[in-house]
N, C-alpha and C positions, 0 to 999 in steps of 0.2 A: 200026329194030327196038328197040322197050324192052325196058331193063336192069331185074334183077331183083336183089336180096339176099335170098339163103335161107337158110335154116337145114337140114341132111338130114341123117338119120342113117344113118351107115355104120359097119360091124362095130365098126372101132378107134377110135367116139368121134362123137359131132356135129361138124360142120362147116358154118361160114359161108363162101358163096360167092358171086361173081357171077357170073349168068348173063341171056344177052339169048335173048331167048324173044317168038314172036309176040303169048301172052295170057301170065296163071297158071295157065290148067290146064296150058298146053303144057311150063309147066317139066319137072314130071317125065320128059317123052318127052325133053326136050334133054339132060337129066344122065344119061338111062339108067337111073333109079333105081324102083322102084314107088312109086307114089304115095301109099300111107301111110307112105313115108319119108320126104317131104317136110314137114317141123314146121312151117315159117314161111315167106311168100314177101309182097315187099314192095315195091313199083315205087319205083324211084331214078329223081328226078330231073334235069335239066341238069347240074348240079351234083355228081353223084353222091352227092347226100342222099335219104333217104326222104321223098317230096313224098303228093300228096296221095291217088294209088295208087288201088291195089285190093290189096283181101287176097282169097285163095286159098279162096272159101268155108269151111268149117271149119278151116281150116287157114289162116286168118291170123295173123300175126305178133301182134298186138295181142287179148289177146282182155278179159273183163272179171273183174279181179281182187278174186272173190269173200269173201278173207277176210284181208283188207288193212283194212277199214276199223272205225268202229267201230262195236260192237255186233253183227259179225259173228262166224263161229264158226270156229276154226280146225281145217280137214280133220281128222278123227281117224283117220289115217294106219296108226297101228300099230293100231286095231281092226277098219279093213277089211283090213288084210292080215291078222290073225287067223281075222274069220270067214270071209272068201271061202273060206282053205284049207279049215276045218271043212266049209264049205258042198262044197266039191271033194273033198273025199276022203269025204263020205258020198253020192258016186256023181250028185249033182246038175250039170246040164247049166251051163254058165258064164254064158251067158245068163239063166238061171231063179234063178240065184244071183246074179246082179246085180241083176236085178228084186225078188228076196227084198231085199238091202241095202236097197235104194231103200226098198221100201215098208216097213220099219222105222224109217226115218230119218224124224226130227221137223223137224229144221233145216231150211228150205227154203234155204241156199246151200249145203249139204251136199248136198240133193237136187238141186241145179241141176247138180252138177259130176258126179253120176252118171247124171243124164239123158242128158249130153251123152257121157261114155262108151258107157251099152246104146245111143244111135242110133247111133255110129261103129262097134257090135259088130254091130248087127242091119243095118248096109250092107254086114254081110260084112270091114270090117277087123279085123286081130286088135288083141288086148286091149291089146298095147304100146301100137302106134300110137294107140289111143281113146286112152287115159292121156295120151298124150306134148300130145294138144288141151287138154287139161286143164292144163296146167303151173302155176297157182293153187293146185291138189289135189297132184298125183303129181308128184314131183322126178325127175330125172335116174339117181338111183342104181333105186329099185324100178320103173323103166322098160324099164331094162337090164335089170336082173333077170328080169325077165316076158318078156321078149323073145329073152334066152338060155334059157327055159326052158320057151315055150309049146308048142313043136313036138314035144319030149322028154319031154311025159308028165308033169314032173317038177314041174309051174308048184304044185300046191300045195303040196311040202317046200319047194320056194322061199320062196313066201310065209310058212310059218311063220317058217321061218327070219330071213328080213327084222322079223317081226314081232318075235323076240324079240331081233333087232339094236337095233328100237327102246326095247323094252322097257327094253336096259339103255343106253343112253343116257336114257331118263326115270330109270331110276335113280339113274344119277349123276349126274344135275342135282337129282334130289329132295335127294341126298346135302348134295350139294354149299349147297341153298339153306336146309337144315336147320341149316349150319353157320351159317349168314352170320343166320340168326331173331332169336340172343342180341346178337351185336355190335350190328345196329341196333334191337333196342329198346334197349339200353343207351345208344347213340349219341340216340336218341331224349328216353327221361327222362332223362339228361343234358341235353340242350337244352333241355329242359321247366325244369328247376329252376334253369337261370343264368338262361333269361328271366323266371323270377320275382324273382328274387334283382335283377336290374338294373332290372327297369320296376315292382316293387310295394315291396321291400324295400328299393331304395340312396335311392328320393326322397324315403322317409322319415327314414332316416341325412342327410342330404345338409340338409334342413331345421337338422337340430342341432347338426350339425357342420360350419355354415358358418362361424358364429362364428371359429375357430379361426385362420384365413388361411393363410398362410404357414406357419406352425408345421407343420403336418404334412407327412409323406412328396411326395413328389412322386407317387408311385403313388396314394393315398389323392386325392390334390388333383384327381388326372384322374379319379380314379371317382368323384368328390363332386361334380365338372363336369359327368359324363354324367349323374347323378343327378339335379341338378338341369334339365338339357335334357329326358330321358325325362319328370319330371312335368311341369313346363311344355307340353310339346308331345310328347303320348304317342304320337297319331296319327299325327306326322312320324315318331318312333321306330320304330317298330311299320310302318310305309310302305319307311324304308327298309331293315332287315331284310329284307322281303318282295318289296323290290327287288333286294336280293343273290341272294337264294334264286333268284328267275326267271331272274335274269344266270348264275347256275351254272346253273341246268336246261337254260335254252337253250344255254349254252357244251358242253354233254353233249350236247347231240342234234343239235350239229355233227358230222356226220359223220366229218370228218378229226380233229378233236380227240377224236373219242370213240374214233378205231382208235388213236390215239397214245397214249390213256392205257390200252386195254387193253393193247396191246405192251408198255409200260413195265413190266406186270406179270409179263411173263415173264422179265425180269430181275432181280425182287428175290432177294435171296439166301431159301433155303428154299424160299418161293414155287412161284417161276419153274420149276426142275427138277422140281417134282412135276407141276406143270402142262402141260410139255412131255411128260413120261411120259404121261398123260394122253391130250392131243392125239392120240399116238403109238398107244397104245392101239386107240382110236377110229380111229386109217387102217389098224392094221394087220386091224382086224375087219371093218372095210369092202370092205380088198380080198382076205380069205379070202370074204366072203359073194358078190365080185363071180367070183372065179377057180372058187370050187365050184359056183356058176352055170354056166360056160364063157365066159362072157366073159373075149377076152383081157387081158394083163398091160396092154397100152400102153394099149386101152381103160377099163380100171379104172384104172389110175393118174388119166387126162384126166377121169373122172367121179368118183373122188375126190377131184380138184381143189378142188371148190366143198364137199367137206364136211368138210372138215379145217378147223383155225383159222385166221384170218385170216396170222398172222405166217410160217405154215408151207407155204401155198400156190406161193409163188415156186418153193419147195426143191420141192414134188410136183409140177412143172411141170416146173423142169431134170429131175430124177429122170427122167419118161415122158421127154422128148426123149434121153435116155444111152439108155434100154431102147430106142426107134425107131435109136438107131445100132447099135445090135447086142447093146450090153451087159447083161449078167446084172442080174438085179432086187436081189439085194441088193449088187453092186459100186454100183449105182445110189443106193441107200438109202442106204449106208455112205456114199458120197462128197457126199450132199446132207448129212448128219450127221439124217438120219432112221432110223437102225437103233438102237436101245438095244444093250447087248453080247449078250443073253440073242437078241434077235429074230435080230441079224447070225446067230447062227451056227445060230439055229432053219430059218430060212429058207436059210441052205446047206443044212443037210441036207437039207430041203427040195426042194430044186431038182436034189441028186441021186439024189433017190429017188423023186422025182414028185409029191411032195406039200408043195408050196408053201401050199397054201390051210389045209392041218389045219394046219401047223407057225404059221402067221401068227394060226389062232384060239388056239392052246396060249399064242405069246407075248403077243398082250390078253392072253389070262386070266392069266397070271403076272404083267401090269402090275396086274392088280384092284383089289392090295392096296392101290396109290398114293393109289387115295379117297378107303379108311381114312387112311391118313395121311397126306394133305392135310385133311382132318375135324380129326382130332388135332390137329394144327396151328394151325387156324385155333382150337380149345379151351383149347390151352395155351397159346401166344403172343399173338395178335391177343386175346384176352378179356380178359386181364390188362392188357397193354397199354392199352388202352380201358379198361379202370376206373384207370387211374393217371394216364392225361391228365384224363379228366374230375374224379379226386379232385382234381390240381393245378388246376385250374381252378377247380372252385365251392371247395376250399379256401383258393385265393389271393384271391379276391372276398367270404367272409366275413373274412378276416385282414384284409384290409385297411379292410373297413367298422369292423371292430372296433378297430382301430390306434389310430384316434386318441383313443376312449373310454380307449385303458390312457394314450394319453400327457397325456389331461386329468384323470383320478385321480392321476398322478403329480404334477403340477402342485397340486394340489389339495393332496396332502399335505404 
């Protein structure tokens, strides 16, 4: 009998499993589960690798990742959770308001991935499980969402709600990219005016002031050398610069090198603790919007997993596995060292009063202000900074072109 690898979703979370099953429809009948619970199913081979298979009719494992590539459009996420609610609470059938979405929509991989939702809706699946075919489009977290909420009447406060989840995570990255605008143009015309300074202005010093030999600085002598190399052979210059540059871009979009240097940033001093507030922030809003939903704690935690920062994943992973042994969500949070002081004790109260989910939005919002002053920040430190490295730089490169004209007028007199 072939073995299968699935994906299915159950109350507390997705789970991958293997299962030996006559075909892939039969999976569902072997795990007991309904069959829009079923995400993924993927024939293993001898080996127990995924060989060359079948996938699960609309429900395979692999499907085509619409907006991955380039020139493609990415999901706009928080605008169809916006209007479907509008569309839902002005009495419109869920159906009729998907097809409304649809046929407003210009983008055709936009409309590919809500094609493929209304025919998963109009088979009679519910809304989660259409979404969950789509995994390109709809993440893990407004899956859940929809899915703790469809049965209850309640799917479009949901929706809002998700929506303006998103809303301010675009914020604080608007925020956030607003800060970073000044430093690299600056970083930028800075760059711009040493490579003129080195490849238009030093070859022509470098001409006049060869004369001199020995006489001059040692500093002076290596910039009158490059001087003279840059005009000579401009195109080698200018080659290997642009060499550097690609050697850096590609060492960045190394994967492992690029989680390593964003990690590192969580430990500079100033930095790093606003950033982690931050992060923080953002899980504890995620698992107020998943808990006001009714989806459980252990579940929210495993589906916050993937949307918290990289560095803090591990911790919201032990976290859910302490709550699956019994223990309370914030002994959990406290002992991964994911509670700020204000949240630890919001979320006590919290937990004895029954309202864990309003107490975890109050403590975001009282993180809010971190933005602001991680903004500030990056304003009054990092800007200044950056114009003091680059004055030292294009400073140090006119003094020393100039060096040796004072030390040949001295001579002279």
């Amino acid at each position: 009998m072939p073995s299968f690898l699935t994906r299915v979703y159950h109350p507390d979370g997705v789970r991958t499993q293997r299962v030996e099953a006559p075909d892939a429809q039969a999976v569902a009948g072997v795990l007991g589960v309904l069959p829009q619970h079923v995400l993924a199913v993927t024939e293993l081979g001898a080996a127990g690798l995924a060989g060359p298979g079948t996938q699960a009719g609309a429900q395979g494992l692999r499907r085509p990742r619409l907006f991955s590539g380039q020139g493609s459009k990415r999901f706009p996420l928080q605008l169809f959770s916006q209007e479907l609610a509008v569309l839902l609470d002005a009495g419109i059938a869920l159906l009729e308001a998907l097809n409304t979405l649809r046929e407003k929509e210009s983008h055709e991989t936009v409309r590919l991935a809500l094609d493929g939702v209304i025919q998963a809706v109009e088979q009679g699946q519910p809304l989660s499980a259409a979404m969950r075919q789509q995994p390109q489009a709809f993440d893990e977290l407004v899956c859940a969402i929809v899915a703790a909420n469809e049965r209850t009447g309640q799917l479009s406060a949901a929706l809002a709600q998700h929506s303006r989840y998103l809303a301010w995570v675009e914020s604080l990255r608007a925020k956030l990219m607003a800060a970073c605008v000044y430093p690299v143009m600056l970083l930028g015309v800075g760059s711009a005016v040493i490579l003129f300074l080195l490849f238009y202005v030093l070859p022509r010093f470098a001409g006049i002031l060869d004369g001199l030999g020995n006489d001059l600085p040692w500093a002076s002598r290596a910039l009158i050398q490059f001087g003279q190399n840059a005009g000579a052979h401009p195109g080698l210059a200018l080659g290997g610069i642009a060499a550097l540059c690609l050697a850096a871009l590609a060492l960045w979009r190394h994967p492992a090198l690029r989680q390593a240097l964003q990690a590192s940033l969580w430990t500079l001093p100033g930095l790093g603790p606003r950033l982690r507030v931050l992060a923080l922030a953002r899980l504890y809003r995620s698992l107020a919007m998943l808990l006001a939903s009714g989806v459980p704690v252990l579940a929210s935690l495993r589906i916050v997993q993937d949307v918290v920062a990289a560095p803090w994943r591990p911790a919201v992973a032990a976290a859910a596995a302490q709550v699956e042994r019994g223990e309370r969500l914030s002994e959990a949070l406290e002992a991964q060292d994911l509670a700020t002081p204000v949240a630890r004790r919001m979320v006590r109260v919290g937990e004895r009063s029954g309202e864990v989910a309003a107490m975890l939005e109050r403590a975001a919002a009282f993180h809010d202000e971190e933005a602001q002053r991680l903004t500030e920040l990056l304003t009054r430190a990092i800007n200044p900074a950056l114009m003091l490295i680059m004055g030292i730089l294009i400073g140090g490169i006119v003094v020393l072109m100039y060096l040796p004209i004072f030390q040949l007028v001295e001579q002279v007199q």
